[in-house]
N, C-alpha and C positions, 0 to 999 in steps of 0.2 A: 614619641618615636615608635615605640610598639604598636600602638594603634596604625600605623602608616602600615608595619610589617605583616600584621593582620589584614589592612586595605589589597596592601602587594600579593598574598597567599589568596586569598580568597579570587580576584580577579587576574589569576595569572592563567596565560590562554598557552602556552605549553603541553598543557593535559590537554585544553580544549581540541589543539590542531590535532594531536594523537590521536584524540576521538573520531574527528571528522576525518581522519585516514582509515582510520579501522572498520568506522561504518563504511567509507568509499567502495574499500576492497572486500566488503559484502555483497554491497550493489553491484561491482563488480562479476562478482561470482555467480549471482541473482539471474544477469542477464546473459553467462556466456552459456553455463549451463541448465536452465533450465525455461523450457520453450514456453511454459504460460506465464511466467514474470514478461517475456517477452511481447506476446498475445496482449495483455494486460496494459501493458506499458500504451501498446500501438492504439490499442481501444479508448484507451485513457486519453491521449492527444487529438485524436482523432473525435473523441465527444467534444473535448475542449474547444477545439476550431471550428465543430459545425454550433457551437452556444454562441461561440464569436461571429461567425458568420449570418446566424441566423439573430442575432442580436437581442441574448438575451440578458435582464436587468442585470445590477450588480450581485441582487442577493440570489437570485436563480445561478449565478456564476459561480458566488460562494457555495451554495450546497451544490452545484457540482463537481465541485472540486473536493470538498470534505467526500462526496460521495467515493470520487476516484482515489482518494488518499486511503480512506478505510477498503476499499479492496485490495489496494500494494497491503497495506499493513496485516491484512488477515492472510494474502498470501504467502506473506516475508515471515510469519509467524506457523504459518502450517509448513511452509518448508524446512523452519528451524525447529521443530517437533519432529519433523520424519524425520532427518537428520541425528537428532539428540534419540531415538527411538532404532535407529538403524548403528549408533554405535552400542546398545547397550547390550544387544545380542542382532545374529545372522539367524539364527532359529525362528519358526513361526511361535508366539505366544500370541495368545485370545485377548490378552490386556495389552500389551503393545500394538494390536491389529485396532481395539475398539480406541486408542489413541489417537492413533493415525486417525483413524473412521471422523471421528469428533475435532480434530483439525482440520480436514477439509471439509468438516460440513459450516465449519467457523467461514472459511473461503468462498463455499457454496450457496451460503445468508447471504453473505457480505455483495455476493457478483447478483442475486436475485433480489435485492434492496438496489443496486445499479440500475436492474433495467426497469425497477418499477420507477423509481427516481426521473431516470432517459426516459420514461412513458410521459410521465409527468410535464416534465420540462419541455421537450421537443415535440410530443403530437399536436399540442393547441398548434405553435407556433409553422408548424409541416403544414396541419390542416388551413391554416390563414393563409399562408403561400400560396397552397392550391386554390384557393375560392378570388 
């Protein structure tokens, strides 16, 4: 019988839904207020559909889709640094400024690994089109 209630505690999806609300109402937040989650977002489906369209394999599909998923992620994580850096003080400080600095340059890897990725994947396949 314990054993069961440990089965129950462990796989009880109560916390789960809470989580998947709480993350929702980030993404939420992600896209009303701020313009390059949104940018990001459009680029993001927009690569997707021209890999679908111009038909690329499955594993070129999976990296770019890891590719698109690690730029949400570095931007959802510089956003939440300037945030967590903008309640700690309203003053300029040199170490809250070279924070900020070093989370978007996390952002600004991450979208310059994209387009060498999108060079990657889409020129051969552009170039075959054309010829």
């Amino acid at each position: 019988m314990a054993r069961r209630k440990v089965l129950r505690h462990l796989f009880r999806f109560k916390g789960f839904w809470q989580s998947v609300g709480v993350a929702t109402v980030g993404i939420i937040y992600l896209f009303r207020y701020h313009r390059n989650m949104r940018i990001m977002f459009m680029m993001g489906v927009a690569s997707f559909l021209a890999g679908l369209l111009l038909r690329l394999n499955a594993i070129e599909l999976v990296a770019l889709c890891i590719t698109i998923t690690v730029v949400f992620i570095a931007e959802i994580f510089n956003t939440a640094i300037e945030i967590l850096m903008n309640i700690l003080t309203t003053r300029y400080h040199l170490k809250i400024k070279l924070v900020k600095d070093i989370a978007a340059a996390v952002a600004l890897l991450a979208c310059l690994n994209a387009i060498a990725v999108g060079y990657i994947l889409f020129a051969r396949k552009i170039c075959q089109g054309l010829n």
